[in-house]
C-alpha positions as CSV (number, residue, x, y, z in Angstrom):
1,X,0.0,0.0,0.0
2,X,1.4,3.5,-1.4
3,X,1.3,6.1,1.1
4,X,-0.1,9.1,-0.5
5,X,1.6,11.8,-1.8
6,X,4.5,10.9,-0.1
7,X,6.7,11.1,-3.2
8,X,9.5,13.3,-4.1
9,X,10.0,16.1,-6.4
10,X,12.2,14.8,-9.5
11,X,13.8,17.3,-10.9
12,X,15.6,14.8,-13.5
13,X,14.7,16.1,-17.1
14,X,14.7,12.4,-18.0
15,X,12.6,11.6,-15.0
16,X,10.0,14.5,-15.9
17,X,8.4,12.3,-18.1
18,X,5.2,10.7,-16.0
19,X,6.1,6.9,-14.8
20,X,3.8,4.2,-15.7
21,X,3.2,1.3,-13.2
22,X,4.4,-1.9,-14.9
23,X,0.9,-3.7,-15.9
24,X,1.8,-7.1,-14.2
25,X,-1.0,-8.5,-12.9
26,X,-2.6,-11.0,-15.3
27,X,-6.3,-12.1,-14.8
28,X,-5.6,-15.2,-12.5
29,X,-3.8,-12.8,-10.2
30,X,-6.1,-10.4,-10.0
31,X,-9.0,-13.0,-8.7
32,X,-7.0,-14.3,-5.9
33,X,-6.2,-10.7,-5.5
34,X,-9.6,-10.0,-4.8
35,X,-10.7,-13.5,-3.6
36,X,-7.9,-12.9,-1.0
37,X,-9.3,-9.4,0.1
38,X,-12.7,-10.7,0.2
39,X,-12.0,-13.6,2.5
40,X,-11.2,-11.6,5.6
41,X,-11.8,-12.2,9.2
42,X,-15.6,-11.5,9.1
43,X,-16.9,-14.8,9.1
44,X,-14.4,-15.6,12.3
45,X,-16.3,-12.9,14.1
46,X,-19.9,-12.7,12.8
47,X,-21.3,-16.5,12.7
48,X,-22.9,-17.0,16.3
49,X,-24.5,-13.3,16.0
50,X,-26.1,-14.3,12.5
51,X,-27.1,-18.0,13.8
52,X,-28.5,-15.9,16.9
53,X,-30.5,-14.1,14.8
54,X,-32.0,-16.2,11.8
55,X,-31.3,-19.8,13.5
56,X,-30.1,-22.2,11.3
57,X,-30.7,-21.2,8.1
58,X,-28.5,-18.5,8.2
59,X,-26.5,-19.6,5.3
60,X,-29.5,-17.8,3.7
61,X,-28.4,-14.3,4.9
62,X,-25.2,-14.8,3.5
63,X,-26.9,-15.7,0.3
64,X,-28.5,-12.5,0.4
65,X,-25.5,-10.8,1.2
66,X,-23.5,-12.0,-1.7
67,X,-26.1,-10.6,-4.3
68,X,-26.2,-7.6,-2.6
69,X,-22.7,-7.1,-2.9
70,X,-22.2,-8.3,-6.5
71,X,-24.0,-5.1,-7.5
72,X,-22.1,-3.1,-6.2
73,X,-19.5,-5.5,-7.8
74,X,-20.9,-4.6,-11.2
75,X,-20.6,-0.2,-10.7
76,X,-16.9,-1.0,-9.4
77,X,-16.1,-2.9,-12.9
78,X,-17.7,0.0,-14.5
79,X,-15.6,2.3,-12.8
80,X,-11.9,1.1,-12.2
81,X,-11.9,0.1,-15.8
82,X,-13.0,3.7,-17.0
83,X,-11.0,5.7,-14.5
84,X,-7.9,3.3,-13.9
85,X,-6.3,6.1,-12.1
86,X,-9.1,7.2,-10.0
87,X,-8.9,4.8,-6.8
88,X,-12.2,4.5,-4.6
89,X,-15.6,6.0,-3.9
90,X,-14.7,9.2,-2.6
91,X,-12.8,9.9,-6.2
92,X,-15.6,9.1,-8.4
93,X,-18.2,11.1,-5.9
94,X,-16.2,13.7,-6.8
95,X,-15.8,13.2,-10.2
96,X,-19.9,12.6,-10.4
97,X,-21.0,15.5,-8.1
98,X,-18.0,18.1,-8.4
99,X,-18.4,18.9,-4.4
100,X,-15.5,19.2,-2.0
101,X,-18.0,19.0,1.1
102,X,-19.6,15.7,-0.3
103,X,-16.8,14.0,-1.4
104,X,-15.3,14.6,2.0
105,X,-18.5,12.7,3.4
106,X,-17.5,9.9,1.0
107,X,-14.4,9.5,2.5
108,X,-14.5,9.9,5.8
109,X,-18.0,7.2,5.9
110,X,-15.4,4.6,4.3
111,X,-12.8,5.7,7.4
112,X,-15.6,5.0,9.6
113,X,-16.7,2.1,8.3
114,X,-13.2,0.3,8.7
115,X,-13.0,1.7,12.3
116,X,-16.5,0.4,13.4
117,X,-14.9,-2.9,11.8
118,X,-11.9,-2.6,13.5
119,X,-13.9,-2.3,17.0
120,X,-15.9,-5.0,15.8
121,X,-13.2,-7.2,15.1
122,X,-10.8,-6.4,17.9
123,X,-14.0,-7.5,20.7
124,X,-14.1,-10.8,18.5
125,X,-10.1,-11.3,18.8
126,X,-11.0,-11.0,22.8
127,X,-13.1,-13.9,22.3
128,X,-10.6,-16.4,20.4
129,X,-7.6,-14.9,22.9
130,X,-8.9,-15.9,25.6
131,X,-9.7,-19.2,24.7
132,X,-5.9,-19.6,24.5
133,X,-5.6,-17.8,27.8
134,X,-8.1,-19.9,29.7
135,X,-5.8,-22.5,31.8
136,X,-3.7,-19.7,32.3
137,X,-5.5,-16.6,33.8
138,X,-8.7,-14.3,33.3
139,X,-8.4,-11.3,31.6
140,X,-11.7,-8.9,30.7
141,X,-12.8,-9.1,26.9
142,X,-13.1,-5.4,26.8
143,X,-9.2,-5.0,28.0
144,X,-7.7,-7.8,25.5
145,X,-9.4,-5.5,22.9
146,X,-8.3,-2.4,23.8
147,X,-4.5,-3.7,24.2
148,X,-4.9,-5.6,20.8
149,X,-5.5,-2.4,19.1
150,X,-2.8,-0.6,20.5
151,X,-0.3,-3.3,19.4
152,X,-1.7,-2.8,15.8
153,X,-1.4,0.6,16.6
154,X,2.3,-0.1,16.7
155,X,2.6,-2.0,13.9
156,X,1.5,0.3,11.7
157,X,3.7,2.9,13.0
158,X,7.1,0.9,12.6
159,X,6.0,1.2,9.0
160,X,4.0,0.0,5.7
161,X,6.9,-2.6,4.4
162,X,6.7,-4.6,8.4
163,X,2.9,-4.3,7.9
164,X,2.5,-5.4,4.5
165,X,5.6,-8.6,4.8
166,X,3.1,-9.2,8.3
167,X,-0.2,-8.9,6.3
168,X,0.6,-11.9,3.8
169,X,1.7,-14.2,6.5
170,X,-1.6,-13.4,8.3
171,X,-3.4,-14.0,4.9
172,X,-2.1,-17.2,4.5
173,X,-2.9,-18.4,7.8
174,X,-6.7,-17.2,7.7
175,X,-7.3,-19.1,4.6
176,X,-6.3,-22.4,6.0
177,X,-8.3,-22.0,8.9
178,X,-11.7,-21.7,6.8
179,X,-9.6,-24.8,4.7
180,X,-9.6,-26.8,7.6
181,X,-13.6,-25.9,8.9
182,X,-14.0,-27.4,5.0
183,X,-12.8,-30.7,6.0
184,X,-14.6,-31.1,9.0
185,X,-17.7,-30.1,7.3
186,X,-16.5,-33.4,5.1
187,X,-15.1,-35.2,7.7
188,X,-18.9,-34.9,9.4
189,X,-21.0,-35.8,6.4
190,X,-19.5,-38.9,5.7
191,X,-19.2,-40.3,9.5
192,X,-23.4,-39.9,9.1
193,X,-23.4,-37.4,12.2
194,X,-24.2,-34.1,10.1
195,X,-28.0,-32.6,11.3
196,X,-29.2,-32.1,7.4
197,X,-32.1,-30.7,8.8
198,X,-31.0,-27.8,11.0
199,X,-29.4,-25.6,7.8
200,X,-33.0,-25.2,6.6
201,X,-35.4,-23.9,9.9
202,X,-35.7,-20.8,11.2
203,X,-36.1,-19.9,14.5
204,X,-39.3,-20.2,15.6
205,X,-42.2,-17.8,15.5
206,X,-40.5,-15.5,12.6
207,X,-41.3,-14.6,9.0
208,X,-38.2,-16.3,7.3
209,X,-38.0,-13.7,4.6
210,X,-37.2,-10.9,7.6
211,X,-35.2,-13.1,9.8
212,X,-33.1,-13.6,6.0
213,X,-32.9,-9.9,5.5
214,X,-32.0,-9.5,9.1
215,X,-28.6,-11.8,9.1
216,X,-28.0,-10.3,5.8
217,X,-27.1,-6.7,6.8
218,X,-24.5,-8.6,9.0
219,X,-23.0,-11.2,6.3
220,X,-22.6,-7.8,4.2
221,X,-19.7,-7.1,6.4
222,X,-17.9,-10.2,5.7
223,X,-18.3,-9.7,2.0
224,X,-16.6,-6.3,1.8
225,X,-13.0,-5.9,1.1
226,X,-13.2,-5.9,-2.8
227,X,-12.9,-2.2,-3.4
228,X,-9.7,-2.8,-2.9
229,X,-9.2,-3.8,-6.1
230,X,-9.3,-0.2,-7.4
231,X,-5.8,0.3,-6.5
232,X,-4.4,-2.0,-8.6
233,X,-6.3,-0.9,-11.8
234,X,-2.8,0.6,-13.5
235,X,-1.1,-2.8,-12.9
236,X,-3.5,-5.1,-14.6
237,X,-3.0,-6.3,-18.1
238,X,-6.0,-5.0,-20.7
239,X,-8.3,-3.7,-17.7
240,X,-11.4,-3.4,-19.4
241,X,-11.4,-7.3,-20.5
242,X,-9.7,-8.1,-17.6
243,X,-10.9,-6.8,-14.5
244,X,-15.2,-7.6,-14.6
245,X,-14.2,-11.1,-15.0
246,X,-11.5,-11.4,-12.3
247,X,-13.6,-8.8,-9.7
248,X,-17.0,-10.5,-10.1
249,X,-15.6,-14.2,-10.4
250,X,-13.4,-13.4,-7.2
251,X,-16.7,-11.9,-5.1
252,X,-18.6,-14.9,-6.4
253,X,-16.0,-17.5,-5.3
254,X,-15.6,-16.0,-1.5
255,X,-19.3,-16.0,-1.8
256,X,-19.8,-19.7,-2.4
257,X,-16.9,-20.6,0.0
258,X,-19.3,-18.5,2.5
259,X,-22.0,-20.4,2.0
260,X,-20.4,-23.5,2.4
261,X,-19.0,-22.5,5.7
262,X,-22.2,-21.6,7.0
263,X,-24.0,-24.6,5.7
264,X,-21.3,-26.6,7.8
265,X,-21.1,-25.3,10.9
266,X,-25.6,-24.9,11.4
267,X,-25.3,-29.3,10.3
268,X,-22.1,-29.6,12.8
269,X,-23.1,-27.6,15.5
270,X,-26.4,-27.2,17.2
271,X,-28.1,-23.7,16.6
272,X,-28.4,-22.7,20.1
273,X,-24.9,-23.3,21.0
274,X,-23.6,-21.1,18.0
275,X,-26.3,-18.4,18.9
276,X,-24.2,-18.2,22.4
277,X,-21.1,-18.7,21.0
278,X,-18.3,-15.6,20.8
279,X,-15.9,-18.4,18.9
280,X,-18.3,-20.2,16.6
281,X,-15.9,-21.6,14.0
282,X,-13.6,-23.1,17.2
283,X,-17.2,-24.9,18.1
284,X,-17.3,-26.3,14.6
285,X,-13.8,-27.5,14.4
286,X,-14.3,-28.6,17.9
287,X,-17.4,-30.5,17.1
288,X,-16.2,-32.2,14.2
289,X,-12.5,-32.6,14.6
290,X,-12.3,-32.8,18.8
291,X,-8.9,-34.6,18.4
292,X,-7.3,-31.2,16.2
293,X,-5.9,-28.7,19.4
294,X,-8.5,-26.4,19.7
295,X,-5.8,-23.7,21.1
296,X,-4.2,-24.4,17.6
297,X,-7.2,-22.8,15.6
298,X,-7.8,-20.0,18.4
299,X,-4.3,-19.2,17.3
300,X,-5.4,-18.9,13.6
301,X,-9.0,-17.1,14.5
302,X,-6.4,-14.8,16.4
303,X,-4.1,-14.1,13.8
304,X,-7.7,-13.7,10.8
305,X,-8.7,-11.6,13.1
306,X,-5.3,-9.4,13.2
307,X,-5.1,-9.4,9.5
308,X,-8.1,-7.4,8.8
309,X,-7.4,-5.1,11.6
310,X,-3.7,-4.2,10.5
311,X,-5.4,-3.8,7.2
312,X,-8.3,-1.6,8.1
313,X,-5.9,0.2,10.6
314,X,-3.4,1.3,8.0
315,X,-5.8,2.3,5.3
316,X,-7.5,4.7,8.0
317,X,-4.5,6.4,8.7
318,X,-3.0,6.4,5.0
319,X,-6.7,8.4,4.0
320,X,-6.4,10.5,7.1
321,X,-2.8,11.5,5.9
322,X,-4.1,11.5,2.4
323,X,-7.2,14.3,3.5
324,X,-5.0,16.9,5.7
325,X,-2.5,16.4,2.2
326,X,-5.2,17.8,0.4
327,X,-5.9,20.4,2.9
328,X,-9.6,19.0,3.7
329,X,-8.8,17.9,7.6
330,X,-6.3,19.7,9.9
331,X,-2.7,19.7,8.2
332,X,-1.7,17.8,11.4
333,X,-3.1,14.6,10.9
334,X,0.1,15.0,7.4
335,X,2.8,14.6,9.9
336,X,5.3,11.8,9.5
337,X,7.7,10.0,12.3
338,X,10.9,11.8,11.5
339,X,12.5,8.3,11.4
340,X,9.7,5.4,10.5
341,X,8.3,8.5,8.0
342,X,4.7,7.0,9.2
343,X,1.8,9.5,9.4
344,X,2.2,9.3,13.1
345,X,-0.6,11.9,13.9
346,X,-3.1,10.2,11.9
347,X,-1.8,6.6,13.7
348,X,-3.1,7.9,16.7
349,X,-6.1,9.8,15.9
350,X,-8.0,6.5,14.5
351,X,-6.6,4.6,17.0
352,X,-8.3,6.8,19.8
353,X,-11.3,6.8,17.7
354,X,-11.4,3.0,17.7
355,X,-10.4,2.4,21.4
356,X,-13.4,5.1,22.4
357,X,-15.9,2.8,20.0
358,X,-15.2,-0.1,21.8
359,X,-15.1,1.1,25.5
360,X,-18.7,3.3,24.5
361,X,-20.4,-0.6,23.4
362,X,-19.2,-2.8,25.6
363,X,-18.2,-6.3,25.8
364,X,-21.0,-7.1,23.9
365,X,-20.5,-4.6,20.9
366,X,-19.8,-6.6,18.2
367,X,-22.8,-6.5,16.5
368,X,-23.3,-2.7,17.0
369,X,-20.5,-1.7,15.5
370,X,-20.8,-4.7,12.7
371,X,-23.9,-3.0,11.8
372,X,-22.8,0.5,11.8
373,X,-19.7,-0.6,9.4
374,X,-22.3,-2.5,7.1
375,X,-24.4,0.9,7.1
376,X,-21.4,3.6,6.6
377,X,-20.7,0.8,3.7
378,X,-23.7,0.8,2.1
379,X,-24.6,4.3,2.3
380,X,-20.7,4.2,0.4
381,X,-21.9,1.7,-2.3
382,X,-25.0,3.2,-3.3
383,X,-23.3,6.6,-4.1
384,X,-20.6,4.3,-6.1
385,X,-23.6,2.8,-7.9
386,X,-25.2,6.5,-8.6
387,X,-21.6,7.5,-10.1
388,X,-21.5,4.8,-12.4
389,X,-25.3,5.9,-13.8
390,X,-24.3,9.6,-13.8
391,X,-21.0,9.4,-15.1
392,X,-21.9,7.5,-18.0
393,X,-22.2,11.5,-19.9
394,X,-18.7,11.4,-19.1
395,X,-16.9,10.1,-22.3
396,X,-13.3,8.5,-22.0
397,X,-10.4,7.9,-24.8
398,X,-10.0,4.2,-23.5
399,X,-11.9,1.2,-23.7
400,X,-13.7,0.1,-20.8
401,X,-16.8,-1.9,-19.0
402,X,-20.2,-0.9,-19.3
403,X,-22.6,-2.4,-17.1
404,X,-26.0,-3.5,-17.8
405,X,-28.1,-0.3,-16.5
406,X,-31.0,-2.3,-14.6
407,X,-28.1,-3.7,-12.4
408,X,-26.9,-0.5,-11.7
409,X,-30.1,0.7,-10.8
410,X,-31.0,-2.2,-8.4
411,X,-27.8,-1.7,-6.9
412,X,-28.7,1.7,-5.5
413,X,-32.5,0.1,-4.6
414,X,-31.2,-2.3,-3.2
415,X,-28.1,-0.5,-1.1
416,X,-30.5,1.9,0.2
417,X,-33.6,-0.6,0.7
418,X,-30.9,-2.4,3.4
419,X,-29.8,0.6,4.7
420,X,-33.2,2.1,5.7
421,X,-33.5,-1.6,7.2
422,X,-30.4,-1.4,9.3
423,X,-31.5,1.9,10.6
424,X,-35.1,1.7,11.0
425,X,-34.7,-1.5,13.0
426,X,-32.3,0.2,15.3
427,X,-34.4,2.8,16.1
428,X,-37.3,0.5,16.6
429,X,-35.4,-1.4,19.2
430,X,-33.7,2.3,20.8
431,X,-37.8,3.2,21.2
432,X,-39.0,-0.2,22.4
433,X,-36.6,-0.5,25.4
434,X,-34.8,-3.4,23.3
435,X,-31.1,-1.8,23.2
436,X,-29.5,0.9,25.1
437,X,-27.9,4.4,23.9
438,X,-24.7,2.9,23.8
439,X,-25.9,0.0,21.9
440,X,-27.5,1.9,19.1
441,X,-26.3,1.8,15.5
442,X,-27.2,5.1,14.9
443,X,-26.0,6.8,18.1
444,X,-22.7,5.1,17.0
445,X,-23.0,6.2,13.3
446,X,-23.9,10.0,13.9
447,X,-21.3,10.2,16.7
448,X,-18.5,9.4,13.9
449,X,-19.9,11.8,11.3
450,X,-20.3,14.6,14.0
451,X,-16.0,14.0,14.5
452,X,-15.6,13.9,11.1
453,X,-18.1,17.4,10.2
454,X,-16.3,18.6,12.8
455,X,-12.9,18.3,11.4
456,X,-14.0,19.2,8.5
457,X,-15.2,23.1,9.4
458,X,-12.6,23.3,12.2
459,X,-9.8,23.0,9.4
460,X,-11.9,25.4,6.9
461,X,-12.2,28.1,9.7
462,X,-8.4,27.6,10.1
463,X,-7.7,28.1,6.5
464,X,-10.0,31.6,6.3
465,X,-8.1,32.8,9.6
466,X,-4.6,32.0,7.3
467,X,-6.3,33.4,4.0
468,X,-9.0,35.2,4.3
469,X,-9.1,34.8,-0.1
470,X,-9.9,31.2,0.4
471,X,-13.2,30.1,0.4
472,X,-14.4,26.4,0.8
473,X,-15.2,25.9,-2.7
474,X,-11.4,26.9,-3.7
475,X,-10.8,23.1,-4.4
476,X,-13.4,20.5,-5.8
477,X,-11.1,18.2,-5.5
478,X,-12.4,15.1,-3.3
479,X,-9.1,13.6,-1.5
480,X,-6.2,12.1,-3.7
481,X,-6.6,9.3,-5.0
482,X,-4.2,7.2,-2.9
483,X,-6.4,8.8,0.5
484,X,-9.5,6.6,-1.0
């Protein structure tokens, strides 16, 4: 990952000439590119709260999830193959709109979105952690968290090449783990103990259409991740052929593998158990496979976990960077380490933002802050949808995708249809008793954009003191590219 706008000034009249990226990636590498960014830790964290709330069909909810996302899937193709140099949402917002103010919005919603997941996650790391802590001592969930966060923290400031050599490592590890819940699921089916039966009921006394929709705002968090695949668009060999293929074929393929691991553990592991479970994979394996260590796959829920922390935690603090660059946040937040040159400011900002998320829910947070990044996310991907339908009057010299116009359209129904779900159920619950403040999605959510708004005017107020001749419209500009 590029930090933005880090580079130098060459002054070199041979180096004046712009550099092109070598275009290396070839289609089966960009797949498992985005097959490997897809795969994250979600499904570690999130399968007891789904089972909890659909029962044991909540393969279903991932079903839903998965077509939700693919059209989404479908404006991104659009867009990374017209604009190959434009990375992210918050680029082609501005591109589509022309509106410092809203493009800002784009940006920092995709920050919060990765540090509600980060919260999210780091609670569900407490869970596998102290599984590996149990015969030793007792420690608080809400305490491994916090100190789990402030060792990524760390990480990322050392530098982008530790993080990145760490990230692979971690990749590679989280994969086998959802290899090995695949043999089980195997391993079960053909020793005749597999429950066929439980994958397919609901729990009792709801519609299953709702309870469906319900788990689906959820599985929608473990199917993000493949917007990363924008960054790469000036790497890839023939783009426009190229990526659709690879990006849709790579969200359909995590997809499936999804589903499959879902199926498996409702037929392995009975539905209540999961529901109560903070470790619901370890049940599986643990169900299926009792003679595997179970402290051996805590270790690899652990380290899934980690991976898509570091991840999220460096791209907050790269787009943070990348904003005050761009003069759209405070300047501050542009600082380096004068040694580990890591925007050190920015490091610490989102990590105070993420500690204060999960100390303000609670032990039992992850779902609140799960469903505040699925709804920063979707607000995200039905603007990216709307781009791709109004920037179709813009015309481009190169070649690229054009998707089918009903898709694009459903896309934004669709984004916003779950949205208004996500929040119309939360506020139900806030005025039925059912949740507290604290545990309120859109507490959470309109807390983060009042931080972020906040930032915003306190750095243009700052700039009209400087130069009274500036006004906020001065610069259209969304952030630079590498900040989305």
């Amino acid at each position: 990952m590029e930090t933005p706008g880090s580079q130098p000034t060459i002054t070199s009249s041979v180096a004046e000439q712009p550099e092109e990226l070598t275009r290396a990636i070839t289609a089966p590498l960009l797949f498992f590119y985005v097959l490997g960014d897809v795969l994250g830790s979600g499904i570690y964290a999130l399968i007891g709260v789904m089972a909890a709330q659909v029962g044991g069909a909540f393969w279903t909810s991932f079903l839903v999830g998965v077509v939700a996302a693919m059209l989404t899937g479908f404006a991104y193709a659009e867009l990374i193959t017209k604009y190959p140099h434009a990375a992210g949402a918050a680029m082609y917002t501005g591109r589509a709109f022309n509106n410092r103010f809203f493009t800002f919005l784009v940006a920092f919603c995709t920050v919060a979105a990765s540090l509600a997941a980060t919260g999210a996650l780091a609670l569900a790391f407490g869970g596998y952690f102290l599984e590996l802590l149990t015969a030793l001592l007792s420690l608080p969930l809400l305490l491994t968290a916090l100190v789990f966060v402030v060792v990524l923290a760390f990480i990322n400031f050392r530098g982008i090449s530790e993080s990145v050599k760490l990230n692979l490592a971690m990749s590679i590890t989280e994969i086998s783990g959802l290899a090995l819940v695949l043999v089980v699921g195997v391993v079960v089916l053909f020793a005749g103990e597999a429950d066929l039966g439980r994958p397919f009921s609901f729990n009792e006394g709801g519609n299953p259409a709702i309870l469906a929709l319900a788990g689906a705002t959820i599985a929608f968090f473990a199917m993000t991740g493949f917007e990363n695949a924008a960054n790469v668009a000036e790497e890839v060999h023939n783009p426009s052929r190229v990526y659709p293929l690879a990006l849709l074929g790579g969200m359909a393929s995590a997809g499936i593998i999804y589903l499959i691991i879902a199926f498996i553990a409702s037929m392995v592991v009975p539905t209540g158990r999961l529901a109560g479970s903070e470790v619901a994979l370890l049940d599986v394996v643990r169900q299926g496979l009792p003679a595997f260590p179970a402290w051996l796959f805590a270790v690899i829920g652990c380290i899934a976990v980690t991976n898509t922390c570091l991840v999220g935690l460096i791209t907050n603090s790269r787009i943070m960077y990348g904003m005050a660059r761009e003069g759209v946040v405070p300047r501050i937040f542009a600082r380096t380490h004068q040694s580990r040159r890591s925007p050190w400011v920015a490091i610490v900002f989102t990590t105070i933002i993420a500690l204060l998320l999960i100390v303000g829910v609670g032990e039992k947070g992850v779902n609140t802050l799960a469903s505040a990044t699925v709804a920063f996310l979707l607000a995200v991907f039905t603007l990216v949808c709307l781009c791709a339908l109004v920037l179709r009057r813009d015309r481009v010299s190169q070649e690229h995708y054009t998707a089918p116009t009903a898709i694009l359209a459903l896309g934004v129904v669709v984004n916003v249809a779950l949205l208004l779900y996500v929040l119309i159920t939360d506020l139900q619950d806030l005025v039925a008793g059912a949740i507290g403040i604290r545990e309120s999605v859109i507490v959470v959510c309109l807390v983060m954009l009042v931080i972020g708004v906040g930032l915003y005017f306190v750095n243009n107020l700052a700039q009209r003191r400087l130069d009274p001749s500036r006004t906020d419209d001065r610069n259209d500009r969304g952030p630079t590219e590498g900040a989305s």
